[in-house]
C-alpha positions as CSV (number, residue, x, y, z in Angstrom):
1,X,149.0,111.5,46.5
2,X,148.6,112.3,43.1
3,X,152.1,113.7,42.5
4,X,153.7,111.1,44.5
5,X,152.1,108.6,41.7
6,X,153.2,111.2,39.1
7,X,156.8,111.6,40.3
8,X,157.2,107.7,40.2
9,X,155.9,107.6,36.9
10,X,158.3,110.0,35.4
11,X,161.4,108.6,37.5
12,X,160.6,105.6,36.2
13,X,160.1,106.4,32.6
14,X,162.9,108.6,32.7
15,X,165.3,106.1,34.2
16,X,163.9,102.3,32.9
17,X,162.9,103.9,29.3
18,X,165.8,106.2,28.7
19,X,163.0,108.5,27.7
20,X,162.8,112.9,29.0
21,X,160.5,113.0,31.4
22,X,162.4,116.4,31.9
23,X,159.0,118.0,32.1
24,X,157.0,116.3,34.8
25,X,160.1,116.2,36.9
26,X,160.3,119.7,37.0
27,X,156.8,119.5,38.2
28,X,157.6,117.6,40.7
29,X,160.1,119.7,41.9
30,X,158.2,122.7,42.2
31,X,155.7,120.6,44.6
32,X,158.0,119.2,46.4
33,X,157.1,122.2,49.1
34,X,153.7,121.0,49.2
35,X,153.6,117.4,48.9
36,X,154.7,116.0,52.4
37,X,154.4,119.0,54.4
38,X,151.1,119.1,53.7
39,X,149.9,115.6,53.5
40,X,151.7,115.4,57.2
41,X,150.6,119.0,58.4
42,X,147.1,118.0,57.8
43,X,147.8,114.4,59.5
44,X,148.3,116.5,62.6
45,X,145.3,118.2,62.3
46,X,143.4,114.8,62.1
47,X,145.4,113.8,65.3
48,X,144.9,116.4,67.9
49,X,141.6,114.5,69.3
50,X,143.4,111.5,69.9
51,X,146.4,113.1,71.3
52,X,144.5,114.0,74.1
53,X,143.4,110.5,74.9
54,X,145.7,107.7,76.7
55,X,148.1,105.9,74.3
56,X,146.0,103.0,74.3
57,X,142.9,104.2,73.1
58,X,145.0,105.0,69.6
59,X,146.5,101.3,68.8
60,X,145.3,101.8,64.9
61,X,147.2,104.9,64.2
62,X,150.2,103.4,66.3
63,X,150.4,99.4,66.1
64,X,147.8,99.1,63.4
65,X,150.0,100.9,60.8
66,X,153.4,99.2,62.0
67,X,151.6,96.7,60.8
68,X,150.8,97.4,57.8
69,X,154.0,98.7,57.3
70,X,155.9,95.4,58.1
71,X,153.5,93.3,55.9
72,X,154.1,95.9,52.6
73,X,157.7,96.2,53.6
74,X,157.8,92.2,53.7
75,X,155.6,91.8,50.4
76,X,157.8,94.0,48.8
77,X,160.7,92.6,49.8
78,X,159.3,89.2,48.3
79,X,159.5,90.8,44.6
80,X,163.4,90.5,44.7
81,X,163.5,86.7,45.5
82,X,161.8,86.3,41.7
83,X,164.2,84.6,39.8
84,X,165.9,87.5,37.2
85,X,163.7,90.3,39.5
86,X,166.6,91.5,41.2
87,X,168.7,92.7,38.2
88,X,171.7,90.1,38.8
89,X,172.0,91.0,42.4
90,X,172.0,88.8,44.8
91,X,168.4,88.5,46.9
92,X,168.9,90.5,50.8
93,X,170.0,88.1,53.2
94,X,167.9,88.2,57.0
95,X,169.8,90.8,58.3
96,X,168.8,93.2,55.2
97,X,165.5,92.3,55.2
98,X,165.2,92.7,59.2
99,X,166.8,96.2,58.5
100,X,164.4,97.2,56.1
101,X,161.9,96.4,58.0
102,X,162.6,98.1,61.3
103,X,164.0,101.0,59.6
104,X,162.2,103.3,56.9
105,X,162.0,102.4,53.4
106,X,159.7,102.5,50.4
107,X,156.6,102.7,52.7
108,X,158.6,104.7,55.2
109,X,155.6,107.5,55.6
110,X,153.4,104.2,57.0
111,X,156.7,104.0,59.5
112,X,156.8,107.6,60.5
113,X,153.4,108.7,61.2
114,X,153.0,106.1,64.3
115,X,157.2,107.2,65.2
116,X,155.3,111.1,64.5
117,X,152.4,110.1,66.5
118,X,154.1,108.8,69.6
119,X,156.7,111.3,69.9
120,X,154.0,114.2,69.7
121,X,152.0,112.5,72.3
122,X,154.9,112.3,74.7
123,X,156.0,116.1,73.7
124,X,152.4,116.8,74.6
125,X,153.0,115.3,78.0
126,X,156.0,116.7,78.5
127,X,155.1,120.4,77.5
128,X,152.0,122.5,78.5
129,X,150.4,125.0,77.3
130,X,152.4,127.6,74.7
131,X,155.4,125.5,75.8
132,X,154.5,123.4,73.4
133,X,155.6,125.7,70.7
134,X,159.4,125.7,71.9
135,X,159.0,121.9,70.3
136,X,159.1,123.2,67.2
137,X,162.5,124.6,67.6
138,X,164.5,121.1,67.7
139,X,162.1,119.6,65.1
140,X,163.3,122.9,62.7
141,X,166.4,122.1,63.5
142,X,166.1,118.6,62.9
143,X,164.6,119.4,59.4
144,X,167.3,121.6,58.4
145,X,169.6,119.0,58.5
146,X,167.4,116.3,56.6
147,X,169.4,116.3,53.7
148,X,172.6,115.8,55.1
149,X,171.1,112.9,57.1
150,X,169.8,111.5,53.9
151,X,173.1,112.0,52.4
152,X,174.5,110.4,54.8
153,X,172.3,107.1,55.1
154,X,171.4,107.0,51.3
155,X,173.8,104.3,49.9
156,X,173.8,102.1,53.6
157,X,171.6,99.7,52.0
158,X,172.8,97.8,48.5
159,X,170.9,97.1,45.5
160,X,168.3,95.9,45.0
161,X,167.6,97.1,48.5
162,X,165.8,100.5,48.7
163,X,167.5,103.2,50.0
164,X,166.9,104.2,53.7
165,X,164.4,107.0,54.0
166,X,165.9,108.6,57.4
167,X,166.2,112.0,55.5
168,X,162.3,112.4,54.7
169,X,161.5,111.0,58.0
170,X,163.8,113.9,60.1
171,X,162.2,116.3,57.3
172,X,158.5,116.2,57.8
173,X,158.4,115.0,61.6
174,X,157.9,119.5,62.1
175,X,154.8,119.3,59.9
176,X,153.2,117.0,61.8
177,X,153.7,118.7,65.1
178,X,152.5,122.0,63.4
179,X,149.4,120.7,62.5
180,X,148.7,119.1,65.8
181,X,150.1,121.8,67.7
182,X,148.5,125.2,66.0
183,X,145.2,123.7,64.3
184,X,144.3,127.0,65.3
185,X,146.6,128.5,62.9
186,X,146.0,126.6,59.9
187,X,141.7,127.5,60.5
188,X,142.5,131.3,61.2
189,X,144.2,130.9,57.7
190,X,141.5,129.6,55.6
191,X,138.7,132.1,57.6
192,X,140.7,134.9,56.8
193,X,141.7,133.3,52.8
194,X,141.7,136.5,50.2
195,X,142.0,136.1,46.5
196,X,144.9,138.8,46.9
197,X,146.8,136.8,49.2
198,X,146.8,134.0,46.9
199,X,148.1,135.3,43.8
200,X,150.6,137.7,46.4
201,X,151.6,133.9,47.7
202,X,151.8,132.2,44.6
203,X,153.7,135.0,42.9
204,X,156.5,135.4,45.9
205,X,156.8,131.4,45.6
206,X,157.4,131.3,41.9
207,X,159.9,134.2,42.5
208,X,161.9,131.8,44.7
209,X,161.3,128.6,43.6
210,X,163.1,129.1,40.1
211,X,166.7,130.4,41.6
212,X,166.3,127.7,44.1
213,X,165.7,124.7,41.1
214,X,168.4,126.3,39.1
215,X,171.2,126.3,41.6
216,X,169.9,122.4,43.0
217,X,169.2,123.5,46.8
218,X,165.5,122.7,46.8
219,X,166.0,120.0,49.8
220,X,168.0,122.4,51.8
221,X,165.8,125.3,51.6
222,X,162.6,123.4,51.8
223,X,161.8,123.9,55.4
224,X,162.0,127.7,54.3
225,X,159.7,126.8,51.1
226,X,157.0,124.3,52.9
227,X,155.4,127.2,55.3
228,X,154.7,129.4,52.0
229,X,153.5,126.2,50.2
230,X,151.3,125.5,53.3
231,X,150.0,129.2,53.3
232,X,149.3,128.9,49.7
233,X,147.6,125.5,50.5
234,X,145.7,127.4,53.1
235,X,144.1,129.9,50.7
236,X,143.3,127.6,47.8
237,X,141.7,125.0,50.1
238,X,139.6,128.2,51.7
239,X,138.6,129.8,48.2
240,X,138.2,127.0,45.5
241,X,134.9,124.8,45.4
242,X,135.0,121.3,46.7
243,X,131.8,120.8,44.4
244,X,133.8,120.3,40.9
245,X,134.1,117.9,38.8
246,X,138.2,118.4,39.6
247,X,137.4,118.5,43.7
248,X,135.8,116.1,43.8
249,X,137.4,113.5,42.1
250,X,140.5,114.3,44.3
251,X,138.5,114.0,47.3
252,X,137.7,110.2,45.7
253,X,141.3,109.8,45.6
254,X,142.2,111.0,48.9
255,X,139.4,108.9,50.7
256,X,141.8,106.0,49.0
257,X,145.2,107.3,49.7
258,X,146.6,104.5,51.2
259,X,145.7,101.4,48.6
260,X,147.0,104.2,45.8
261,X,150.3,104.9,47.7
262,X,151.1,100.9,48.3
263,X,150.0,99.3,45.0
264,X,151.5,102.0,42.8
265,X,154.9,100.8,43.8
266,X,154.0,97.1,43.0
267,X,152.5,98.2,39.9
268,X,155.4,100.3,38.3
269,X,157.4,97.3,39.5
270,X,155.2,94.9,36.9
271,X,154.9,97.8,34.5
272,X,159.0,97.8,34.3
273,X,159.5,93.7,34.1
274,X,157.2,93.4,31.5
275,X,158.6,96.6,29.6
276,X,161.8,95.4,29.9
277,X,160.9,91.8,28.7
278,X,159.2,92.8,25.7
279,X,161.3,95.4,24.4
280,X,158.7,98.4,24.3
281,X,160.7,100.7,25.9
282,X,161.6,102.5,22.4
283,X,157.9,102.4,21.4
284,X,157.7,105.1,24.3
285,X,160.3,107.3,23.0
286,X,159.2,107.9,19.1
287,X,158.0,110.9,19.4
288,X,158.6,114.0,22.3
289,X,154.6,114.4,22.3
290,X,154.9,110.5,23.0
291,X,157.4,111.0,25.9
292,X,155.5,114.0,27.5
293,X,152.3,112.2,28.1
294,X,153.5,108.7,28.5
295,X,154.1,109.7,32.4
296,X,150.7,111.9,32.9
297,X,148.4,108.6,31.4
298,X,150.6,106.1,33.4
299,X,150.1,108.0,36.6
300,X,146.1,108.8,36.0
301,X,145.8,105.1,35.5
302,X,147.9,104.0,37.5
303,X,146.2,106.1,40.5
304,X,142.7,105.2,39.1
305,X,143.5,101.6,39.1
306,X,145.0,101.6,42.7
307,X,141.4,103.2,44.4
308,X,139.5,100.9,42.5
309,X,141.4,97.8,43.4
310,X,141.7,99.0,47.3
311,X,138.2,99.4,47.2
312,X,138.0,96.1,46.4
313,X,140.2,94.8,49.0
314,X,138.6,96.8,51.4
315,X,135.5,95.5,51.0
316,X,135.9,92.1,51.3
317,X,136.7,90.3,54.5
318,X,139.6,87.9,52.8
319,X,141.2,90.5,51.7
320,X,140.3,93.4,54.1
321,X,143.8,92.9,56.4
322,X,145.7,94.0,53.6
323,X,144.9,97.4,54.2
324,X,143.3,97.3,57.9
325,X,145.2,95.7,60.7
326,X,142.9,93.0,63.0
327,X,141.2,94.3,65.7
328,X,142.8,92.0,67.7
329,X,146.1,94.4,67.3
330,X,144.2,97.3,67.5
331,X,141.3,97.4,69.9
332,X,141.5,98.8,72.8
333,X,142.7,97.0,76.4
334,X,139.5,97.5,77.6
335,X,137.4,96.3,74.7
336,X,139.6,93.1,74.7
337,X,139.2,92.2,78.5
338,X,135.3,92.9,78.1
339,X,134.9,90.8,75.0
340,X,136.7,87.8,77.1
């Protein structure tokens, strides 16, 4: 979550500021490996329980986060009816909006873990046993040519629209079915985690990593990249301690991931208005020192900021559906005949 927040922030200072963010995009590249695989892989993991139970019984991690992706989608879509919001364009018409809705687009990981979700439970149904691992071989496949079918669906929705995420969704659909198909795997892995195999990981991914950045194929060799990311992931998770000061502030971030990964967006929306309307956008560019840590504090705050005011919203009941869908949408069938 963290270098999503910190890839927005340098995107945006590097495109709305005119500043070099040259540095924390390059960063960002070299995660790029780790970032979704491994936030997905791990959403796997967290699934295989209810993957063995009946459809039903899982309406929050199916219907519950439609939801929430609809109402962010539709919030966000709201911005660009502001008078002067959407840069001279004109405001998305119903079918636009309708599209972007149904179809996955700023918060298009809220869309694809239900879409991930249902079509691993019916695989699951469908294949038994160690059949489960021939799966993987379409969903490799599938991820393989990710960037072509972001290539080709990348520029089907106008500005200010957001592009369609199709690519990202076909990418990390495999990590998800991973994790929920070899948890196994991914615990023999951080049993058997070595210092050695670390630095051996670490050192083998640096070795590719800068030949893949310098000739621009990092999204068509990333399904090659992700498993050694995940491996690496494996062993640092295994050896490092959870009990620092470092650990344990991400772990206070990852208990909010989901206010952080929604009002980021929103935020770095106002951050660009106001920017823009007042003219500090050279301010930010005086000095390099200036431009290198402009996007580090924006994303630190801006991630900070996020937890704290989803904490907030979570814990009051006005403001509570924001970030948790009614029960009504996600209890169970048989919780809902017995209350009536």
């Amino acid at each position: 979550m963290a270098l999503v927040v910190l890839g927005h922030s340098a995107i945006w200072f590097d495109q709305q500021v005119d500043g070099n963010a040259t540095f924390w995009l390059t960063i960002t590249d070299i995660f790029a490996p780790f970032r979704m695989p491994l936030f997905f892989l791990i959403s796997g993991l967290m699934s295989v329980n209810a993957l063995s139970r009946p459809l039903d019984l899982s309406r929050k991690r199916t219907i519950g986060l439609l939801y929430l992706y609809m109402l962010w989608t539709a919030l966000f879509l709201a911005r660009l009816f502001v008078p002067g919001a959407s840069g001279g364009e004109a405001p998305p018409h119903a079918a636009e909006i309708a599209v972007s809705i149904l179809l996955p687009t700023p918060f298009w990981y809220l869309w694809a873990l239900p879409i991930y979700f249902v079509l691993t439970w019916v695989m699951f149904r469908l294949l038994a046993g160690r059949t489960r691992l021939g799966g993987l071989v379409p969903l490799v496949a599938l991820s393989t040519v990710s960037p072509w079918v972001e290539a080709a669906t990348d520029t089907a929705m106008r500005e200010p629209l957001d592009a369609l995420k199709l690519g990202p969704a076909a990418s990390n659909v495999l990590w998800f079915y991973l994790g929920a198909c070899l948890p196994s795997l991914w615990f023999t892995l951080m049993k058997r985690a070595r210092l050695s195999y670390l630095i051996g990981s670490i050192a083998l991914y640096a070795a590719l990593i800068v030949p893949v950045l310098m000739w621009g194929v990092r999204d068509e060799v990333k399904v090659i990249l992700a498993p050694l990311a995940l491996l690496i992931s494996s062993q640092a998770f295994a050896l490092l301690s959870m009990e620092t000061r470092v650990m344990r502030s991400m772990q206070w971030v990852g208990r909010s991931t989901l206010p952080v990964y929604i009002l980021h967006l929103f935020a770095i929306s106002v951050i660009s208005a106001a920017v823009t309307k007042t003219g500090l956008g050279d301010a930010l560019t005086v000095h390099p020192v200036v431009e290198t840590f402009v996007p580090l504090v924006m994303a630190v705050s801006l991630t900070v900021a996020c937890v704290w005011a989803g904490q907030l919203a979570l814990g009051s009941r006005y403001t509570s559906w924001l970030f948790e869908a009614p029960r009504a949408l996600t209890r169970p069938p048989s919780a809902t005949s017995m209350g009536a």
